[in-house]
KELOKOL-932983 format. One record per residue (C-alpha): residue number from 1; residue in one letter; x, y, z. Coordinates in pm, 1 decimal. Layout:
# KELOKOL-932983
NODE  seq  type         X         Y         Z
NODE  NUM     A         X         Y         Z
...
END
This chain:
# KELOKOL-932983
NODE  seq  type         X         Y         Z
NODE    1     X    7994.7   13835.7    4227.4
NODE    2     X    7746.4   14075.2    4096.8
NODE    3     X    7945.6   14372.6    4180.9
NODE    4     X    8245.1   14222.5    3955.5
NODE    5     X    7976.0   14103.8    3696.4
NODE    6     X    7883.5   14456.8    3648.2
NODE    7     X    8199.5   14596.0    3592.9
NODE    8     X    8272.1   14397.0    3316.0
NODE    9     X    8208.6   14415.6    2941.1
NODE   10     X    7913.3   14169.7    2828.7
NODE   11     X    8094.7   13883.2    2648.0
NODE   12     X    8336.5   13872.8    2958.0
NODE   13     X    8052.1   13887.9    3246.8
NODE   14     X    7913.4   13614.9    3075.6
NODE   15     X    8272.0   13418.4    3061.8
NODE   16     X    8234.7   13444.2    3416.7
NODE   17     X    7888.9   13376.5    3527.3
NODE   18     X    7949.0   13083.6    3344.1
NODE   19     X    8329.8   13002.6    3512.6
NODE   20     X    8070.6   13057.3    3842.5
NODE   21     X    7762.7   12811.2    3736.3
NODE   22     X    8025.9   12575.3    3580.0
NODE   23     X    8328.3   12512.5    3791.0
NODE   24     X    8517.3   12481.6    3490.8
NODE   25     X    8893.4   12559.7    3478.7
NODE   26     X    8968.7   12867.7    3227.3
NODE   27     X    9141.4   12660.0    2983.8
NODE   28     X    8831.8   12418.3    2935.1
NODE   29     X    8594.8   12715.4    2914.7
NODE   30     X    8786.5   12871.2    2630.7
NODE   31     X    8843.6   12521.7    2428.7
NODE   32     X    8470.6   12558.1    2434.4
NODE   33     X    8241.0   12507.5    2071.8
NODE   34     X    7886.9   12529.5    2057.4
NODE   35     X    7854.2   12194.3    1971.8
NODE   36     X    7985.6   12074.0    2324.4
NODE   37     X    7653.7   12209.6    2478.6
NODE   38     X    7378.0   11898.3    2426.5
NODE   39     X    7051.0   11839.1    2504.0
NODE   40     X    6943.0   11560.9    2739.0
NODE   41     X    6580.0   11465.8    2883.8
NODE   42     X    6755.6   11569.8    3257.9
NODE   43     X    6839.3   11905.2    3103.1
NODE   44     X    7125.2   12085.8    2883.3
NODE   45     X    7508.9   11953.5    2972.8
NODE   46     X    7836.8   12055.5    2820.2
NODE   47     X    8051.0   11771.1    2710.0
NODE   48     X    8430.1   11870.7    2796.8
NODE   49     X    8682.1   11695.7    2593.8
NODE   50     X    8909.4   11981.7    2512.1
NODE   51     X    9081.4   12334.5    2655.7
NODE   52     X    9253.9   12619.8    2553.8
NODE   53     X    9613.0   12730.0    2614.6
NODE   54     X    9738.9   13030.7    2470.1
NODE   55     X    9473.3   13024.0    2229.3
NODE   56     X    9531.6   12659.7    2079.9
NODE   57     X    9317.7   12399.4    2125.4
NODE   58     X    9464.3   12055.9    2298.6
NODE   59     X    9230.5   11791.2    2244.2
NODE   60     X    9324.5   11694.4    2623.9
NODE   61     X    9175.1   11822.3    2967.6
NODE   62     X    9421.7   11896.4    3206.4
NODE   63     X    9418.2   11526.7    3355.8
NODE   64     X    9235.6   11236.3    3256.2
NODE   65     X    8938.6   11330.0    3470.4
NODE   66     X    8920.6   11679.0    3319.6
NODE   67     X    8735.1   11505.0    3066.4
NODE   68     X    8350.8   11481.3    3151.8
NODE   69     X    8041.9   11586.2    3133.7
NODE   70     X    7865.4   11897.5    3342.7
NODE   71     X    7534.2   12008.1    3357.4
NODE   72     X    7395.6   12348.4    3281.8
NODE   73     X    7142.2   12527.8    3537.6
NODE   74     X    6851.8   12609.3    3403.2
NODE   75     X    6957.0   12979.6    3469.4
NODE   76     X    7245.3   12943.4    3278.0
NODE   77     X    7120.6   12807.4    2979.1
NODE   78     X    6868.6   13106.8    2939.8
NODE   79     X    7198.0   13276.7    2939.5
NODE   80     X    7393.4   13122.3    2684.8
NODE   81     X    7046.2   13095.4    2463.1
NODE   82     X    7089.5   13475.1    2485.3
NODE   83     X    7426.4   13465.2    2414.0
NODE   84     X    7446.1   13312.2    2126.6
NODE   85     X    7160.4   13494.7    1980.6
NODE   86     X    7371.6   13782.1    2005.1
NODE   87     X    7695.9   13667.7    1933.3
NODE   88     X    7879.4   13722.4    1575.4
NODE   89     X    8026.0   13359.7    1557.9
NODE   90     X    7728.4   13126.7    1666.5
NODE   91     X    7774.6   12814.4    1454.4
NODE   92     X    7819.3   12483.4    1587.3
NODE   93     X    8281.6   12499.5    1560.5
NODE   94     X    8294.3   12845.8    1694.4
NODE   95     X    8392.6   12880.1    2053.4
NODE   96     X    8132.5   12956.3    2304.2
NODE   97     X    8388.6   13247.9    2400.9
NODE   98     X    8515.5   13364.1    2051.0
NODE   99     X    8803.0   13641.2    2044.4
NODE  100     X    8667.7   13944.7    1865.0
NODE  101     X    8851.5   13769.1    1567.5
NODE  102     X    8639.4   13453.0    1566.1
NODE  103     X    8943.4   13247.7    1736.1
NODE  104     X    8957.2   13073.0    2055.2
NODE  105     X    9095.4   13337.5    2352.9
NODE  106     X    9394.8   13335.5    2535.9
NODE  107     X    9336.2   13254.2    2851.6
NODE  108     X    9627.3   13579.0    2954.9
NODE  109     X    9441.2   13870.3    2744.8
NODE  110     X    9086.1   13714.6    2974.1
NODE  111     X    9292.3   13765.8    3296.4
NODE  112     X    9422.8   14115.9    3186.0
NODE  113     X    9051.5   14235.7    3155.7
NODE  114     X    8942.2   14137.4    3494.1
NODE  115     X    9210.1   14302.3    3666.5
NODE  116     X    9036.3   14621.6    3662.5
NODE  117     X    8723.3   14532.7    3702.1
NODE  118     X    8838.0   14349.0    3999.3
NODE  119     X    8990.5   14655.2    4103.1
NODE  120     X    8691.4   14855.2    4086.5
NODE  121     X    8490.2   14582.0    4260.0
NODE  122     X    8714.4   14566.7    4543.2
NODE  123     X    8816.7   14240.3    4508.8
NODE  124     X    9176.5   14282.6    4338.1
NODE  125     X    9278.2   13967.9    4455.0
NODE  126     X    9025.5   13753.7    4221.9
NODE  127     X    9099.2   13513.4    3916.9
NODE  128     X    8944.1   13295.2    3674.2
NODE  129     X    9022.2   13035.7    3911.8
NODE  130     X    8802.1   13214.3    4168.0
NODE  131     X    8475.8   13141.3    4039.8
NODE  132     X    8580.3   12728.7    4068.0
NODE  133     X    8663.0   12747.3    4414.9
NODE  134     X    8319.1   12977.1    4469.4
NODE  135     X    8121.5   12671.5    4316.3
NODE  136     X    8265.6   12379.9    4535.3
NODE  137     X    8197.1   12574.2    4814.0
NODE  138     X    7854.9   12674.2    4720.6
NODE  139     X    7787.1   12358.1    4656.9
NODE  140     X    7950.5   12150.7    4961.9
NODE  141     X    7707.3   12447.2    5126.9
NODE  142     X    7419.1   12302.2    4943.1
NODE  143     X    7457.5   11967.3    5051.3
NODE  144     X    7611.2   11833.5    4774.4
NODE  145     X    7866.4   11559.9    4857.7
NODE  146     X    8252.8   11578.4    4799.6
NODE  147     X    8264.1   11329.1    4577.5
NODE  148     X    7994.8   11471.7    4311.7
NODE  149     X    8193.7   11806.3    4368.9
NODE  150     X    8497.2   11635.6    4264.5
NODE  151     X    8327.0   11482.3    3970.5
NODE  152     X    8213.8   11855.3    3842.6
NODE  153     X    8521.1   11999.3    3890.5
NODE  154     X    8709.0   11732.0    3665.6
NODE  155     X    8921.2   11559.3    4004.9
NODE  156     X    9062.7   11264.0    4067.0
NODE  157     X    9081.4   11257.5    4433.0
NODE  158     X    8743.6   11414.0    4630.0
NODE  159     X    9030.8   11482.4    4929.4
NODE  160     X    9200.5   11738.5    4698.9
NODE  161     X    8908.6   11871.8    4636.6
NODE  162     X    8822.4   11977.8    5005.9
NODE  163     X    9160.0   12026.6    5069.6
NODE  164     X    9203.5   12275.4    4814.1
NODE  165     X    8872.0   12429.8    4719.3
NODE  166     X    8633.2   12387.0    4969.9
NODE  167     X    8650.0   12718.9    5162.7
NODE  168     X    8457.0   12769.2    5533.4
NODE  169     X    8375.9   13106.7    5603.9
NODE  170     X    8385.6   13146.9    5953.6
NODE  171     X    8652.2   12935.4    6170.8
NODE  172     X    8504.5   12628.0    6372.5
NODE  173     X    8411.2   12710.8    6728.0
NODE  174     X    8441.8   12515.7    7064.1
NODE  175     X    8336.6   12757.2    7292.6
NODE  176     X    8158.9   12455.4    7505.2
NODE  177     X    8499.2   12359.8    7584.7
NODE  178     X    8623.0   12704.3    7816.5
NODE  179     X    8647.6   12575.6    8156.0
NODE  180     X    8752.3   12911.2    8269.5
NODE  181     X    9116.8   12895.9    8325.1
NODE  182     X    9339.6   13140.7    8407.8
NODE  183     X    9664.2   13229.4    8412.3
NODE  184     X    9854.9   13489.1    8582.4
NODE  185     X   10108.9   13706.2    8362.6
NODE  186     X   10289.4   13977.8    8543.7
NODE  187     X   10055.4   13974.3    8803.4
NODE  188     X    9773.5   14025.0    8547.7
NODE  189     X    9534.7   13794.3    8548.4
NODE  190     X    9234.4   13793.9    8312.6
NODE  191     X    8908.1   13524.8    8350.3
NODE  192     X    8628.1   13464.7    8121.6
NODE  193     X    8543.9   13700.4    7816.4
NODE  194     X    8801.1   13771.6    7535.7
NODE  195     X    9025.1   13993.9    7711.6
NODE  196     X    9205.1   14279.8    7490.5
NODE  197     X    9445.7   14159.7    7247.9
END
């Protein structure tokens, strides 16, 4: 993540850090105000009641369950504190992710500058959507149960959610289960080890 972080321009390698520490879909980042982010004695949360699409607000998440509350790490906050000390349009209505125009971003014009910098990361093949399936998995890593996963991530159904975006890295082994069998193929016959495929 770093790597891609890098290659991007500021305002967008925040976007993403925060599409990373979030888990938020690109619409509902984008249909972002100030405003949304509150203060609570637990810590800072964003209050998500809203998205973006094609650069209009919808006063609707995506589903019913899209709308919710997430909290902020504490790392991320010290981020966005930054970032709005910095940014141009930092009152309470302007979106957390302005355009350069003040306006709410397309989510399409977002995409189009990752590309490259995905390209010159190496890792061409990665979205918006990305960074959500990065934090369920870095979280169902952490210990953090399905269910709370599928709360942060706006879903319904905590089996879609490790259906869909819980990722394992390596695939399960059952090595304990090799009895040592062979079997003869044109009078080749190969036992134990992995044998040349």
């Amino acid at each position: 993540m770093n790597k891609l972080l890098a290659e991007l321009a500021p305002r967008d390698s925040v976007l993403f850090y925060f599409l990373a520490r979030t888990g938020l879909r690109i619409g509902e980042a984008l249909g972002l105000k100030w405003r949304d982010l509150k203060s609570t004695p637990a810590g800072l949360v964003l209050v998500i009641d809203r998205q973006a699409q094609d650069g209009e607000l919808e006063d609707e998440g995506k589903t019913e369950n899209a709308l919710r509350t997430v909290a902020i790490l504490p790392s991320l906050a010290r981020v966005l504190t930054r970032f709005r000390a910095s940014a141009e349009y930092a009152g309470p209505n302007d979106p957390i992710f302005a355009s350069l125009t003040g306006s709410h971003q397309d989510a399409h014009n977002v995409r189009r500058r990752l590309r490259p910098a995905a390209k010159e990361a190496g890792v061409e093949w990665a979205t918006p959507h990305v960074f959500r399936h990065t934090l369920a998995t870095e979280l169902r890593d952490g210990g953090v149960h399905d269910t709370i996963i599928a709360r942060v991530l706006g879903h319904a159904d905590p089996n879609f959610t490790r259906r869909v975006y819980m990722h394992t890295e390596d695939a399960p082994r059952f090595d304990e289960l090799d009895d040592g069998f062979t079997i003869e193929l044109g009078g080749l016959a190969e036992a134990g080890g992995e044998g040349n495929l």
